[in-house]
DRENZA-189250 format. One record per residue: residue number from 1; residue in one letter; chain; x, y, z of N, C-alpha, C in turn. Coordinates in nm, 4 decimals. Each point is the difference from the previous one (the first is absolute). Layout:
+-----+-----+-------+----------+----------+----------+----------+----------+----------+----------+----------+----------+
!   n ! res ! chain !    neast !   nnorth !      nup !   caeast !  canorth !     caup !    ceast !   cnorth !      cup !
+-----+-----+-------+----------+----------+----------+----------+----------+----------+----------+----------+----------+
! NUM !   A !     A !        X !        Y !        Z !        X !        Y !        Z !        X !        Y !        Z !
...
+-----+-----+-------+----------+----------+----------+----------+----------+----------+----------+----------+----------+
END
This chain:
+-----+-----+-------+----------+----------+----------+----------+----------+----------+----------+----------+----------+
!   n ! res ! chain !    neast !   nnorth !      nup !   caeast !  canorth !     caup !    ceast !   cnorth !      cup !
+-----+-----+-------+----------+----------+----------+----------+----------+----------+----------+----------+----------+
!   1 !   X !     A !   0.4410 !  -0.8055 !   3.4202 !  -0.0326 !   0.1334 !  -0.0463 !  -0.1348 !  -0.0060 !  -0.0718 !
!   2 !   X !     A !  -0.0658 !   0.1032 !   0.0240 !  -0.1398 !   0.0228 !  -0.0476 !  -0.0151 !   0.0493 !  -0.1506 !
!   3 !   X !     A !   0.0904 !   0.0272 !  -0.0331 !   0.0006 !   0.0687 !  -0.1670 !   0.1637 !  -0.0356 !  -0.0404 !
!   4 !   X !     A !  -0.0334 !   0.0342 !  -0.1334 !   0.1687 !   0.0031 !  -0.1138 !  -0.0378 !   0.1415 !  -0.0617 !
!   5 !   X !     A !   0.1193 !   0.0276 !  -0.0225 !   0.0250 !   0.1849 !  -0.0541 !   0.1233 !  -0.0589 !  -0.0897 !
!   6 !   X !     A !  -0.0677 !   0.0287 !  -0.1254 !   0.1967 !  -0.0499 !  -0.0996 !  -0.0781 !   0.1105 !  -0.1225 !
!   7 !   X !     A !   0.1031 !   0.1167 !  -0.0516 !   0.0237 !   0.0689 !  -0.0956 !  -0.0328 !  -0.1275 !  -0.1210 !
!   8 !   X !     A !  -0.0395 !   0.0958 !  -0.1349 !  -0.0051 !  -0.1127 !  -0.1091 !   0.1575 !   0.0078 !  -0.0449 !
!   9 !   X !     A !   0.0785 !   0.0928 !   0.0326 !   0.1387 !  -0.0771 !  -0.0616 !   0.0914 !  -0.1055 !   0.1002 !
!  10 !   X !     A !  -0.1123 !   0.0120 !   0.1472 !   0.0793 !  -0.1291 !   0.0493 !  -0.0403 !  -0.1298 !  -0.0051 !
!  11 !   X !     A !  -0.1162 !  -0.0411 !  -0.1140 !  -0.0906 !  -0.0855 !  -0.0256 !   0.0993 !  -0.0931 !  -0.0693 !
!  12 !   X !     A !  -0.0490 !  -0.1501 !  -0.0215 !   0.0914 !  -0.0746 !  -0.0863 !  -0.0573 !  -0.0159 !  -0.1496 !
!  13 !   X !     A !   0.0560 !   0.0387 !  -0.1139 !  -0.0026 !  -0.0234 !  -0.1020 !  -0.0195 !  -0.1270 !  -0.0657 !
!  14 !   X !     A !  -0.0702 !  -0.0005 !  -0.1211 !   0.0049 !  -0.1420 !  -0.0813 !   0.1239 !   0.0419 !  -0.0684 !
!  15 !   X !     A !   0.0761 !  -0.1098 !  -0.0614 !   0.0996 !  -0.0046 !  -0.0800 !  -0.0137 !   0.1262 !  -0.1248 !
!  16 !   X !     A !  -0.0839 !   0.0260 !  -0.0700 !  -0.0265 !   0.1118 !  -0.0902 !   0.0159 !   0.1790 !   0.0975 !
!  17 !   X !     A !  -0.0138 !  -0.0359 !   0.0830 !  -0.0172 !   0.1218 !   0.1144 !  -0.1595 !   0.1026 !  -0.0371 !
!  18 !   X !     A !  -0.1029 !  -0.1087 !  -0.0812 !  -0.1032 !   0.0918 !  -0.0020 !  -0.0820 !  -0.0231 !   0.1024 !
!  19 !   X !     A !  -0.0078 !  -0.0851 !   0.0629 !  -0.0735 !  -0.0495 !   0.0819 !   0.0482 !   0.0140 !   0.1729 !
!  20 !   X !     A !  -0.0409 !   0.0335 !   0.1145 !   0.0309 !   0.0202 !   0.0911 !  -0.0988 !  -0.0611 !   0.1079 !
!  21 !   X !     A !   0.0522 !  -0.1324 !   0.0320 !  -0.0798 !  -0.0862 !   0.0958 !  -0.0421 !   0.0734 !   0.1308 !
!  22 !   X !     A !  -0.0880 !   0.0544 !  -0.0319 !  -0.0773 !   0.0872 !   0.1686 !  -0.0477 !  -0.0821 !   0.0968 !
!  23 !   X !     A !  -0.0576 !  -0.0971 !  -0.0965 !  -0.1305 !  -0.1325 !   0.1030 !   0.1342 !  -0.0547 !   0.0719 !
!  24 !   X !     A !   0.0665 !   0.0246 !  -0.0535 !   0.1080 !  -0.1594 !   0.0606 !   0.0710 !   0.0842 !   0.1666 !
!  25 !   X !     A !   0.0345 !   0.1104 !  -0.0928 !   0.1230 !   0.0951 !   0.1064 !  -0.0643 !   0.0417 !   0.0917 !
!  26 !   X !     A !  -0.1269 !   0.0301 !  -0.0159 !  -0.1059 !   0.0696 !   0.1328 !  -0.0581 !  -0.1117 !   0.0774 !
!  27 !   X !     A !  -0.0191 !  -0.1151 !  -0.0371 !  -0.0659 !  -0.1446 !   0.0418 !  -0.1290 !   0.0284 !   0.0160 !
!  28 !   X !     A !  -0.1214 !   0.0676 !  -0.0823 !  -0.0513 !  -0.0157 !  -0.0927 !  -0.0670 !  -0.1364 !   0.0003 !
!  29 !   X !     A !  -0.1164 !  -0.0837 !  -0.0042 !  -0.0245 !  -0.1106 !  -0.0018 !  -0.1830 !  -0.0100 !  -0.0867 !
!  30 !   X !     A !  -0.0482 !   0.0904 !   0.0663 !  -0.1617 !   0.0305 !   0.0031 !  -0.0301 !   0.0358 !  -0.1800 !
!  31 !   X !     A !   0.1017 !   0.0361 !  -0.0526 !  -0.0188 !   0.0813 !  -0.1243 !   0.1550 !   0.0156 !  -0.1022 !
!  32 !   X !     A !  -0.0376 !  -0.0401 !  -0.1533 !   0.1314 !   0.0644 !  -0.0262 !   0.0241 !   0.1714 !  -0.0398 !
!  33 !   X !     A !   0.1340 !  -0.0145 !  -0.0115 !   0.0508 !   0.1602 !   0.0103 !   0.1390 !   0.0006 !  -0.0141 !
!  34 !   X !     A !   0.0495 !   0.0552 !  -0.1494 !   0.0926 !   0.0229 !  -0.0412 !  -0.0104 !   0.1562 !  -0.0788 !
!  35 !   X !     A !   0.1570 !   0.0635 !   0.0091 !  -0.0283 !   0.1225 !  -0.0560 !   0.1466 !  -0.0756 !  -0.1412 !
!  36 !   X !     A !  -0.0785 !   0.0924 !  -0.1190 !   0.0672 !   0.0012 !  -0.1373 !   0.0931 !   0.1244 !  -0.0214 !
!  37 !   X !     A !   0.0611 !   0.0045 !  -0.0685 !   0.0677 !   0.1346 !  -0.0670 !   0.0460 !  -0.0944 !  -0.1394 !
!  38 !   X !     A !  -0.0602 !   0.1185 !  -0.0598 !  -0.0066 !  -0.0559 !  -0.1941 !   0.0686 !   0.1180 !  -0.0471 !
!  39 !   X !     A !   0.1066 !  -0.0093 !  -0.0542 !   0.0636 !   0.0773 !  -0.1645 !  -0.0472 !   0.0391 !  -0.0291 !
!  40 !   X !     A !  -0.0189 !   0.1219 !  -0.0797 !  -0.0705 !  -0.0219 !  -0.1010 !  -0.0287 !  -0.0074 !  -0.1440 !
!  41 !   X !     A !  -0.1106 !  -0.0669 !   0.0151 !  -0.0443 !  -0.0961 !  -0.1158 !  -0.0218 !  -0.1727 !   0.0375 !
!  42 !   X !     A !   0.0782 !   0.0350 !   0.1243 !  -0.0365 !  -0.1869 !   0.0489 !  -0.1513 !  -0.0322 !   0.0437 !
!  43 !   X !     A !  -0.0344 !  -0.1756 !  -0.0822 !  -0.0906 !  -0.0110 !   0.0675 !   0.0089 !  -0.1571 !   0.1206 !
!  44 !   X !     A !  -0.1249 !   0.0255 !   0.0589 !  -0.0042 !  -0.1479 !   0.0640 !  -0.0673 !  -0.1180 !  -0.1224 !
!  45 !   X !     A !  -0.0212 !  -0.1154 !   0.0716 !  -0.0606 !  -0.0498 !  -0.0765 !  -0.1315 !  -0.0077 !  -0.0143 !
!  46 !   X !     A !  -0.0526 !  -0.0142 !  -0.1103 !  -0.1712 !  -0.0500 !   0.0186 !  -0.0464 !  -0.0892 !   0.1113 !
!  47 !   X !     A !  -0.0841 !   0.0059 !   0.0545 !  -0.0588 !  -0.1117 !   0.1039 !  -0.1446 !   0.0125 !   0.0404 !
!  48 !   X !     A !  -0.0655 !  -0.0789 !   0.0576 !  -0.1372 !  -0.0101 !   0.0449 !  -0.0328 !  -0.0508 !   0.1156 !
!  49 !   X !     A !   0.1163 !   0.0199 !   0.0708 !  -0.0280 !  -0.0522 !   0.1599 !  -0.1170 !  -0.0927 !  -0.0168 !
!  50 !   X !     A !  -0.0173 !  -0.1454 !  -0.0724 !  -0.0828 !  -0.1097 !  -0.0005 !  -0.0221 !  -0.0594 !   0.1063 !
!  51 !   X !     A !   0.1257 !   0.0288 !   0.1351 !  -0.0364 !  -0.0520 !   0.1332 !  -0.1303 !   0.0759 !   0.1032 !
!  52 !   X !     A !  -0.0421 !   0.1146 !  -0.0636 !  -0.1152 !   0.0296 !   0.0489 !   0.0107 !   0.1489 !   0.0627 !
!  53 !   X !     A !   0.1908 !   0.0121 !   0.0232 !  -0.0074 !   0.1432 !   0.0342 !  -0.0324 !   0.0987 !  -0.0343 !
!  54 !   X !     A !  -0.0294 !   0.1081 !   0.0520 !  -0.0204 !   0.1811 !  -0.0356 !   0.1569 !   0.0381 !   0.0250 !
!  55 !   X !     A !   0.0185 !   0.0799 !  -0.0674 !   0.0988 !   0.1303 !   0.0239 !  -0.0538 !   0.1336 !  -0.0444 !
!  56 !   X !     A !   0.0591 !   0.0490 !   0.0467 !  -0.0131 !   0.1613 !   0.0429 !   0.1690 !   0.0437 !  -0.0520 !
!  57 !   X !     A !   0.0297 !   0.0839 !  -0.1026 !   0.1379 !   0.0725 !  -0.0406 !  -0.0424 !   0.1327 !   0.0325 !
!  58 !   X !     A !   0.0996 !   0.0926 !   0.1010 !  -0.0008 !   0.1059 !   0.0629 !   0.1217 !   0.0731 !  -0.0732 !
!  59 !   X !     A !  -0.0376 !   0.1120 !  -0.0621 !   0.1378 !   0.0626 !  -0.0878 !   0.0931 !   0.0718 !   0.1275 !
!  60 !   X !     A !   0.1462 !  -0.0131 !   0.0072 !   0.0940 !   0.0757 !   0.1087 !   0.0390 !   0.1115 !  -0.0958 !
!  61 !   X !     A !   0.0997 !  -0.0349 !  -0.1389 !   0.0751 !   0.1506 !  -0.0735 !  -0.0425 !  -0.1062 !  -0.1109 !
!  62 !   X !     A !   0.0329 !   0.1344 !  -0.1230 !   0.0147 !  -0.0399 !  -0.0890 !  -0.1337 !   0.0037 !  -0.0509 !
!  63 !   X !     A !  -0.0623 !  -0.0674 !  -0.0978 !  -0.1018 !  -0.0433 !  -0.0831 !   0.0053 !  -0.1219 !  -0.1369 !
!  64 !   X !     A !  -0.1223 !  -0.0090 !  -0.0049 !  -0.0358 !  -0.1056 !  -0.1217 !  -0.0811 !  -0.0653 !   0.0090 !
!  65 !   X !     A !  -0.0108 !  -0.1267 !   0.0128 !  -0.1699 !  -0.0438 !  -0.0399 !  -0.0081 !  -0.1826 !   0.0260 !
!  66 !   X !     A !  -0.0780 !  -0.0213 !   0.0665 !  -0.1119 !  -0.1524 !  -0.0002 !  -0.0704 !   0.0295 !  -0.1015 !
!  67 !   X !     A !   0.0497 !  -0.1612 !  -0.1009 !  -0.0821 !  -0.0435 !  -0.0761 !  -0.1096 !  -0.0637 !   0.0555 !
!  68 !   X !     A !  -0.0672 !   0.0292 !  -0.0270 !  -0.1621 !  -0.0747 !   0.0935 !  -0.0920 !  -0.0689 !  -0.1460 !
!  69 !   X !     A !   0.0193 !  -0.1213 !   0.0161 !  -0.0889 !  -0.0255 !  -0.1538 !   0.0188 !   0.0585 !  -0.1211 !
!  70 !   X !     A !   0.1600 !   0.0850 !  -0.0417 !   0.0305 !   0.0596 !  -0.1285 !  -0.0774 !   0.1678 !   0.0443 !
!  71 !   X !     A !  -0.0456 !  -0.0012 !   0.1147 !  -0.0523 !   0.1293 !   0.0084 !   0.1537 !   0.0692 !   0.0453 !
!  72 !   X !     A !   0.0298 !   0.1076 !   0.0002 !   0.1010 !   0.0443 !   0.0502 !  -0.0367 !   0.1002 !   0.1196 !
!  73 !   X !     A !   0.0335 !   0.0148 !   0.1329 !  -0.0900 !   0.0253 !   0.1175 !   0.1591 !   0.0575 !   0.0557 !
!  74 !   X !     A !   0.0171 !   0.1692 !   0.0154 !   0.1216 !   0.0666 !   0.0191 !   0.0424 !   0.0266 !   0.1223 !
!  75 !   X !     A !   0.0993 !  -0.1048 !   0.0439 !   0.0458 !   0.0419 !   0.1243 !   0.1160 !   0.1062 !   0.0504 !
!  76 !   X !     A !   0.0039 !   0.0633 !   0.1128 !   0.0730 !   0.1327 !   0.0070 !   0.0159 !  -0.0150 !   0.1725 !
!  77 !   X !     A !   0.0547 !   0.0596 !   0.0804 !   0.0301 !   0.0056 !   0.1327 !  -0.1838 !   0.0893 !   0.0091 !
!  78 !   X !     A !   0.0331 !  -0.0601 !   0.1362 !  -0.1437 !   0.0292 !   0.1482 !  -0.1025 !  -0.0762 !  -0.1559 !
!  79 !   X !     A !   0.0117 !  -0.0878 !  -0.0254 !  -0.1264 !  -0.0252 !  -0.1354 !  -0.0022 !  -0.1583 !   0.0493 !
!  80 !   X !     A !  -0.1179 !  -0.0424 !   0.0183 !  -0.0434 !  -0.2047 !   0.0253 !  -0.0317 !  -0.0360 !  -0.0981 !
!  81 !   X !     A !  -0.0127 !  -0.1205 !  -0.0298 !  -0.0897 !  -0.0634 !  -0.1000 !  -0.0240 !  -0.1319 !   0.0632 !
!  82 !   X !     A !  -0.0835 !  -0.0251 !   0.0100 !  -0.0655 !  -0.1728 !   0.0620 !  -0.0182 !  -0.0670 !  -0.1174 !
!  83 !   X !     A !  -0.0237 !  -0.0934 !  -0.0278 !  -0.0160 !  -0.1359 !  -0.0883 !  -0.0135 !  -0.1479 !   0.0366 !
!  84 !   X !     A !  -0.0840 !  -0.0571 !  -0.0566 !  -0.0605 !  -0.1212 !   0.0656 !   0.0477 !  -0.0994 !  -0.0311 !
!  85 !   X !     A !  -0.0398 !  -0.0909 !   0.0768 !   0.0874 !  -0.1295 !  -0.0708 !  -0.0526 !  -0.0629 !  -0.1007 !
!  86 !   X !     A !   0.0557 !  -0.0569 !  -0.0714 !  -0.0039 !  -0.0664 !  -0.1261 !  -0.0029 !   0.1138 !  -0.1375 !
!  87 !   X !     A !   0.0247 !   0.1071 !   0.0327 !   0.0380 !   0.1205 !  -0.1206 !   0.1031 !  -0.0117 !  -0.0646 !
!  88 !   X !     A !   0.0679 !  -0.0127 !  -0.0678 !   0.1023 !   0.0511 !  -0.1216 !   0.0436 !   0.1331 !   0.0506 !
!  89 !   X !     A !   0.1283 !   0.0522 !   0.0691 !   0.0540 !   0.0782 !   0.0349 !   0.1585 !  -0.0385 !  -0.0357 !
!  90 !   X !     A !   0.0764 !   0.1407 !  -0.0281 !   0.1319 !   0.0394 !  -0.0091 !   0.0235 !   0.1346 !  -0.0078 !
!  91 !   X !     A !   0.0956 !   0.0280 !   0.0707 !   0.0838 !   0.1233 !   0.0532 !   0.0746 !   0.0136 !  -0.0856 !
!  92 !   X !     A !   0.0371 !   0.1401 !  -0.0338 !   0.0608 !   0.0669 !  -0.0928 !   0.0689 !   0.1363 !   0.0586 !
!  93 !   X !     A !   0.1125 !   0.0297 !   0.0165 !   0.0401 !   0.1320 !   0.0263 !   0.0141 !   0.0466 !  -0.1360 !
!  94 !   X !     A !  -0.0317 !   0.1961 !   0.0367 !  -0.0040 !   0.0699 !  -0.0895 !   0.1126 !   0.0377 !  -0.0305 !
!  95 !   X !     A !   0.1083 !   0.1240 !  -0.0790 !   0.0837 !   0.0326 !  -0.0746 !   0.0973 !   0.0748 !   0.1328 !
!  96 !   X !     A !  -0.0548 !   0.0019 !   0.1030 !   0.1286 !   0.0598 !   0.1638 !  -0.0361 !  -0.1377 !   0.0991 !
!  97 !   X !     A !  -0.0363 !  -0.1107 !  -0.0702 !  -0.0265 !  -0.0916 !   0.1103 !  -0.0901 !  -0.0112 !   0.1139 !
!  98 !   X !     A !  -0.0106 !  -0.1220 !   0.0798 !  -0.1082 !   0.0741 !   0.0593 !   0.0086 !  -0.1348 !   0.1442 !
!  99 !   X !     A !  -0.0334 !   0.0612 !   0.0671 !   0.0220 !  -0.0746 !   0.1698 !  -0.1552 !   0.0137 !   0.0482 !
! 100 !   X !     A !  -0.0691 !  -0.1525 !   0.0766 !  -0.0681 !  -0.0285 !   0.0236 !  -0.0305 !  -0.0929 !   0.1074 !
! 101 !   X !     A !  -0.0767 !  -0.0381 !   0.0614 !   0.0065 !  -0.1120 !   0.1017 !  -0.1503 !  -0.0866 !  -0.0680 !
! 102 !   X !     A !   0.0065 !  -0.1403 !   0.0626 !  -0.0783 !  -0.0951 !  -0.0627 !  -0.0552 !  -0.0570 !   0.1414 !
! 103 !   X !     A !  -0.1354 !   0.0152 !   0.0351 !  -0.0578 !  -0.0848 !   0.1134 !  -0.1132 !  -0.0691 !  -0.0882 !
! 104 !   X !     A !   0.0554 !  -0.1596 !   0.0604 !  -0.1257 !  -0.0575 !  -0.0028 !  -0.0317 !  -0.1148 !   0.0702 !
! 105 !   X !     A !  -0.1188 !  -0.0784 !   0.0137 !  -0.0277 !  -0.0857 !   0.0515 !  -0.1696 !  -0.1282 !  -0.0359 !
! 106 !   X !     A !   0.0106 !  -0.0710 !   0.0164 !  -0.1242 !  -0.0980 !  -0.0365 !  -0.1105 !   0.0542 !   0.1547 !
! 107 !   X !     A !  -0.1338 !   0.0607 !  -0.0656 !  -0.0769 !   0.0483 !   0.1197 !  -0.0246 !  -0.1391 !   0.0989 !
! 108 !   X !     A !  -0.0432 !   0.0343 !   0.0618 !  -0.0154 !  -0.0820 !   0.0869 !   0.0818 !  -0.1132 !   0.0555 !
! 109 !   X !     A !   0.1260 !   0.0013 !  -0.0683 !   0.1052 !  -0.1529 !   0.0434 !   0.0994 !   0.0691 !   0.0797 !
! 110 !   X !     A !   0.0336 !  -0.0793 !   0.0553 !   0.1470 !   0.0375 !   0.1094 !   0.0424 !  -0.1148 !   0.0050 !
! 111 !   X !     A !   0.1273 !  -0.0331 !   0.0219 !   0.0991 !   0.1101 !   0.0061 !   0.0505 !  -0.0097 !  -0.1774 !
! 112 !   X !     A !   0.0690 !   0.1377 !  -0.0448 !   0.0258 !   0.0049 !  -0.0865 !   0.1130 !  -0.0588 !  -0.0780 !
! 113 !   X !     A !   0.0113 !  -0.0567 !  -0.0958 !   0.1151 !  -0.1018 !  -0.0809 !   0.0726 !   0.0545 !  -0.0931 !
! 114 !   X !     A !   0.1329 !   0.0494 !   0.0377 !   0.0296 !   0.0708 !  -0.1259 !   0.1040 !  -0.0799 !  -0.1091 !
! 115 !   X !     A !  -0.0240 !   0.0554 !  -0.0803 !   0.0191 !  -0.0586 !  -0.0860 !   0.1624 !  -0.0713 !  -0.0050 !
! 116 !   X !     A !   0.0785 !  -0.0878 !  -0.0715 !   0.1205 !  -0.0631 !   0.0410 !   0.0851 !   0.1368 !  -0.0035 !
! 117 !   X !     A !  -0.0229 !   0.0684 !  -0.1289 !   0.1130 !   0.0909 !  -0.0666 !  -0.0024 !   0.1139 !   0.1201 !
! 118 !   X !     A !  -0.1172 !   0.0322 !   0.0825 !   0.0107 !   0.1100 !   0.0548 !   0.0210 !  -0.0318 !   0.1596 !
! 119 !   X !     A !   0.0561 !  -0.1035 !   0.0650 !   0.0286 !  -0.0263 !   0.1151 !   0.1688 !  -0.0170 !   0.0287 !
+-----+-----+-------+----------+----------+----------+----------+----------+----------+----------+----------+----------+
END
C-alpha cells in the first residue's frame, strides 16, 4: 500500500496517554512526528534538541504556549511555531488544555532516529 490513514484516537499511546506515536503508526521514517494532548496546565519537558534537530509545533485545539528561551511564544490551533536546534524550548498547555503535533528533523540527514521513548 502506498499510504497509512489512522485517526489520532487510533494512534498508539505512551503509557501517560499524552503522547501519541504518529512517526511510528504511519511508518514515518524521513522525519519525526508525534501529536500531544496536554491537560491543562501540563507541561512537557525543557529540552534543546542538542542532536541538531528543528521542530516545528502546529496548534490542533486548545491553547498555551512554547517556552522559547523563557520567552513565552502562544500557541493556539491553525498557529506554527518553528525553533532551532540547540534552543531551550518547553510546552505548556493553557487553562482548557491544548493539542498539538510536533515535526521535526536534523536538515540535511536521513534517515531519521527517533528517539528510544518515542518508537
Amino acid at each position: 500500500m502506498s499510504y497509512v490513514r489512522k485517526s489520532f484516537d487510533e494512534m498508539t499511546t505512551t503509557p501517560s496517554g499524552a503522547v501519541k506515536l504518529a512517526r511510528r503508526d504511519l511508518g514515518v521514517t524521513a522525519f519525526g512526528l508525534q501529536v500531544f494532548d496536554f491537560p491543562p496546565g501540563a507541561e512537557g519537558p525543557e529540552h534543546s534538541e542538542s542532536d541538531g534537530q528543528q521542530e516545528v509545533y502546529v496548534g490542533l485545539e486548545g491553547s498555551g504556549w512554547v517556552d522559547v528561551e523563557g520567552e513565552r511564544v502562544p500557541l493556539a490551533a491553525r498557529v506554527a511555531i518553528s525553533v532551532e536546534p540547540g534552543v531551550a524550548r518547553k510546552t505548556v498547555a493553557g487553562p482548557d488544555g491544548m493539542s498539538f503535533l510536533a515535526v521535526g528533523a536534523v536538515p540535511g540527514e536521513r534517515p531519521h532516529v527517533a528517539p528510544e521513548k518515542f518508537r
